[in-house]
N, C-alpha and C positions, 0 to 999 in steps of 0.2 A: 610440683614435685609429685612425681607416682612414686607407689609404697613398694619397699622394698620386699622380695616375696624368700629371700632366704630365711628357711624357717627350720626347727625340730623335727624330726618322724616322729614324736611322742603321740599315742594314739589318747587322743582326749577322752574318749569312750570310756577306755579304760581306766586312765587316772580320776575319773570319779570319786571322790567320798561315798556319796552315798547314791543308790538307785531306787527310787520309790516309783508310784506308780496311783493312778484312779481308775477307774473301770471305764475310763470314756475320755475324752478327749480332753485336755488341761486347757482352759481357756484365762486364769490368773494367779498368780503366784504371789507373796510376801512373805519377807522374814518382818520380825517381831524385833523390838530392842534387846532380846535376846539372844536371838538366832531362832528360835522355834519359828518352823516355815507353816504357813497354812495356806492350801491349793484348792482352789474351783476349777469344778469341771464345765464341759458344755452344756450338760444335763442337769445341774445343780447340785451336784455332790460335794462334798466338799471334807478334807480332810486337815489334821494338824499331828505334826512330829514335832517331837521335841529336839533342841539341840544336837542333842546325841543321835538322833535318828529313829526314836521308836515313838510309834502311833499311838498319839495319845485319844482320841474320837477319832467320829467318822459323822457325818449328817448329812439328808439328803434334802434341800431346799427345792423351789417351784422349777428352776429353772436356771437358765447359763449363768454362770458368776463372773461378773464384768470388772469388779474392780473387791478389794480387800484393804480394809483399814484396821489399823487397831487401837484402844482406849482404854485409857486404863484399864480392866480387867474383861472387856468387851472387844470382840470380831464382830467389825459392822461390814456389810457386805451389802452389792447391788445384785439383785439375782433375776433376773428378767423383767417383773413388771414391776418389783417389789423392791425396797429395803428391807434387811432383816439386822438385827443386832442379836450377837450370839454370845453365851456365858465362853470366856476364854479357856476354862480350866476343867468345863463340861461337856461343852458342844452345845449345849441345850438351850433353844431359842425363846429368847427374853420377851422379843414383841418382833413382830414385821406389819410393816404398811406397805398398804399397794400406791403404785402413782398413776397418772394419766401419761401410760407410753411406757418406754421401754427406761430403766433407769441405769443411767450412762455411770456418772459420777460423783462422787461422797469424800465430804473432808468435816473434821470436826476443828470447831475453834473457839472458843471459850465458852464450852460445855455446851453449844450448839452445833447440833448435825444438819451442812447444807447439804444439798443432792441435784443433780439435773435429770432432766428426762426429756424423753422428744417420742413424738410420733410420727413416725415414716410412712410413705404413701408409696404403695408398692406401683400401683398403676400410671405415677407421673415422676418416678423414680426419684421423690426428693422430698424433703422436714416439711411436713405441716405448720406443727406449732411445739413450740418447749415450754419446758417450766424450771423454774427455782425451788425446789422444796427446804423448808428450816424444820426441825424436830428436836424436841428436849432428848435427853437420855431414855427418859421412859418412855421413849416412841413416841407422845403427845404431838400434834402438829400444833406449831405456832402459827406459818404463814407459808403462803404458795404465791408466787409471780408468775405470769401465764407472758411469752413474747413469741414473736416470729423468729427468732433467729435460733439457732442451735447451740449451745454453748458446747464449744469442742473440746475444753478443760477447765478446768477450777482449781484453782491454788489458792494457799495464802500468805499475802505478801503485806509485811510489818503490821497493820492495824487493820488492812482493806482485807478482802474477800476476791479476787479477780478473775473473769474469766472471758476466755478468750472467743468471739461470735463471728459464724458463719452467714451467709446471704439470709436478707437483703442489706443488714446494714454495717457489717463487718468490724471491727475495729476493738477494743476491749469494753467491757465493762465493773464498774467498782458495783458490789453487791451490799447493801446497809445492812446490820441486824435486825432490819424490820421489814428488809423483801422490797424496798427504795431501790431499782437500778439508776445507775448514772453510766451514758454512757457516752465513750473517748473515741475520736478517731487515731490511726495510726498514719504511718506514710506511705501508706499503699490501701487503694482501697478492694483488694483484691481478698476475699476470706482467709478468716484464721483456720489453719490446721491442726495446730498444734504449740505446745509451749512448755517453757523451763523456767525452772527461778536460776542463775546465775547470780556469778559477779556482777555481769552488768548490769545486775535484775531481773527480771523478768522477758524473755525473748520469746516472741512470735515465729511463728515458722506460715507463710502463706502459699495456697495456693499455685498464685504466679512463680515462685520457685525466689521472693522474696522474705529475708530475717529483718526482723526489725526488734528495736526496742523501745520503751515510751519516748526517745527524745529522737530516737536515727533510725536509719537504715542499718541494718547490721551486717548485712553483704546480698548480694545478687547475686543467686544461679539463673539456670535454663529452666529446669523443672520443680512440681510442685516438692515443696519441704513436705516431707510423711513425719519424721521424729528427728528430734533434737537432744543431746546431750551436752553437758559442760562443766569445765573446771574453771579455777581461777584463772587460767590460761588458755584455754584450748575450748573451742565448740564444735561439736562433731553434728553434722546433716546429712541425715540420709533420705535420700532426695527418691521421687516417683522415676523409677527406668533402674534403679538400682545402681547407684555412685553413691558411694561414702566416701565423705570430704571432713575433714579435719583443717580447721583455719584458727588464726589469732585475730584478736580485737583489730589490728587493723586490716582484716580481709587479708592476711599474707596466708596464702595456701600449704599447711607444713605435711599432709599427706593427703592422695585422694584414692579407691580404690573402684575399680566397674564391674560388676559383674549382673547375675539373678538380681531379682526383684528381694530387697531387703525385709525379712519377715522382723528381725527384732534388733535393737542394738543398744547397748550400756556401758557405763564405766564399771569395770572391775574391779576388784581388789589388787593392791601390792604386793609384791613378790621382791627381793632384794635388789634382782636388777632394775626393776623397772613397775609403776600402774600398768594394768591389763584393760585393752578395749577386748569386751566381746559382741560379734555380728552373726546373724544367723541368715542365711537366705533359702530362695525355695525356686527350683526353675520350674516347679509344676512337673515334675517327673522325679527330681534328687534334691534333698536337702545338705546345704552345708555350714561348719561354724567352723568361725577365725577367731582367733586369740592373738589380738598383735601386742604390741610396745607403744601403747597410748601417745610418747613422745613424738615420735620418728615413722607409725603405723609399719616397723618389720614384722612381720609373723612370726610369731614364737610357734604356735602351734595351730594345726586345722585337723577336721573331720571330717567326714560326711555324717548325717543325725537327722534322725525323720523330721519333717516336717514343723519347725519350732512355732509356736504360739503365742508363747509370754516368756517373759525374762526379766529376772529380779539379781540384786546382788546388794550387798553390806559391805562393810570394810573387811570383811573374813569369808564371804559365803559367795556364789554365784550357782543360781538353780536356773533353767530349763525348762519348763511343758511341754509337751509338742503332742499332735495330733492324734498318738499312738494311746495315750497316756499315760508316759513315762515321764518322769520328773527325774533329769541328771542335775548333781549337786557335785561343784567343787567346792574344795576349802584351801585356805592361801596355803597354810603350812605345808602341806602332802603335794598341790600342785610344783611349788617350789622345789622339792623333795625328788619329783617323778622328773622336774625338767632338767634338774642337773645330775639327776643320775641317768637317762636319757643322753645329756650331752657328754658325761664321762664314757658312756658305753662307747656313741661315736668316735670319739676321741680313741680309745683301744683301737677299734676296728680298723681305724685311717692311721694308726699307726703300724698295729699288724698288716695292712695293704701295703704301705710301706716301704717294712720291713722284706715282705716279700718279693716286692718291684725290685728291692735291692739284692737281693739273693740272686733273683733269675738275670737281670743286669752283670751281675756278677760273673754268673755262669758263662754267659754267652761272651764276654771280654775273655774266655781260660781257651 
């Protein structure tokens, strides 16, 4: 089933909440259990708005901001070579460690901060070597694991640590609290791309353009899986050629969409009719974002929007980066707000059309 493309003229642009911005390029986004957003830039800058939308800091770190966490009172952040951990309520940096390579990704889990990092080899265009980094709160390193493969993500799933490993020897791995890897084959031995915790648990997204999960296959395309999303129902793959596919637990395909090469894509917030998928792509000359009906993939609304980058969202909020470095933020209430006043507008219009059809109809019967 292809997605249905009747949609809104609601210009997204505009129904925005709020329009923020960095001095450079937005390279990652998060909201807080609050809603308070804090955005890296490409250059390491790095800002935080509170709720309501006013700028609480500003800081400018070593370098690109890869990924954003937050802890209890702490913004830990990967900023090029480095982890930094930042006061949440000051901006002002508590401790940062350098790693060996570039540092990908960071999760804390019972009061231990893991990290990965890899070092790329520009001349034979592929991972050297990775590592595992563990760090207390107060920056202290406990332990570092050095392997060949790359780990493409890190999550934490019930008591484990897991993360998902590129060539040579692909498959996942459980990470101990003491830097111990164990590691699992999957049913493909094609690299991990990418991965989600779900319902199902935890899903791989590979290379070869197959999903898996620790026990299945969880369906087969053509091309490599780039990002995954999912609900208790629905897992959305946005696949390397640009096709967004929406399918159920048992591979039943309930929308698929072709276009650009897909720069970002998430579950949204609700809105009364309906959950919100958004997708952003980039043809390399125009960027554009879709807001469909997560059920069914109809388009509620689309844009064109520079060049997107990163993309976060909460049960209330959905923010934007993009390349320009503007950071658009909606919020559920007001988008809801702009779409059915939007669809009443239509509704006049196509009745006044109408009304007129019936006039002139009329005239030409005298």
């Amino acid at each position: 089933m292809t997605n249905n493309h009747s949609c809104q003229n609601m210009d997204l642009l505009s129904a925005c909440w709020m329009i923020r911005s960095l001095d450079q390029a937005v390279s990652a986004l998060s909201f807080d259990s609050h809603s308070n957003l804090v955005a890296g830039g490409w250059d390491g800058q790095i800002k935080k708005w509170n709720s309501e939308g006013d700028m609480i800091w500003v800081q400018n770190l070593p370098d690109r901001i890869s990924e954003i966490i937050f802890y209890q009172e702490k913004v830990i952040v990967a900023s090029g070579l480095h982890i930094v951990c930042l006061d949440s309520n000051s901006g002002d940096i508590e401790w940062q460690k350098p790693l060996e390579g570039s540092a990908d990704s960071i999760l804390v889990k019972g009061e231990q901060i893991f990290a990965t990092s890899s070092v790329y080899d520009i001349e034979h265009n592929d991972f050297l070597e990775s590592a595992i980094w563990a760090f207390d709160l107060l920056g202290r390193q406990i332990w570092v694991t050095k392997m060949n493969e790359r780990p493409w993500f890190i999550l934490s799933h019930e008591e484990d640590v897991i993360i998902g490993l590129g060539r040579p020897i692909s498959g996942w791995a459980e990470v101990s609290n003491d830097g111990e890897i164990t590691n699992h084959s999957l049913f493909t031995d094609s690299p991990v791309m990418c991965g989600v915790k779900s319902s199902y648990g935890i899903l791989f997204g590979h290379a070869d353009g197959t999903i898996t999960s620790f026990e299945e296959v969880h369906n087969k395309f053509s091309n490599s899986i780039e990002s995954i999303s999912a609900t208790d129902r629905l897992v959305i793959a946005g696949l390397e050629g640009g096709n967004l596919v929406a399918y159920t637990d048992n591979e039943n395909q309930i929308w698929a969409e072709q276009g650009s090469p897909i720069t970002c894509q998430s579950i949204g917030f609700s809105i009364p009719k309906c959950t919100t998928h958004w997708s952003t792509r980039w043809s390399g000359v125009e960027g554009s974002l879709q807001v469909r009906n997560l059920s069914d993939g109809t388009i509620i609304a689309q844009s064109k929007i520079s060049q997107a980058r990163c993309l976060t969202s909460n049960e209330s909020r959905v923010a934007i980066g993009s390349e320009n470095g503007n950071i658009h933020v909606w919020q559920n209430e007001m988008f809801a707000r702009r779409l059915d006043s939007n669809s009443d507008g239509e509704d006049k219009q196509s009745n006044e059309r109408k009304a007129l059809k019936d006039r002139l109809r009329a005239l030409r019967n005298k």
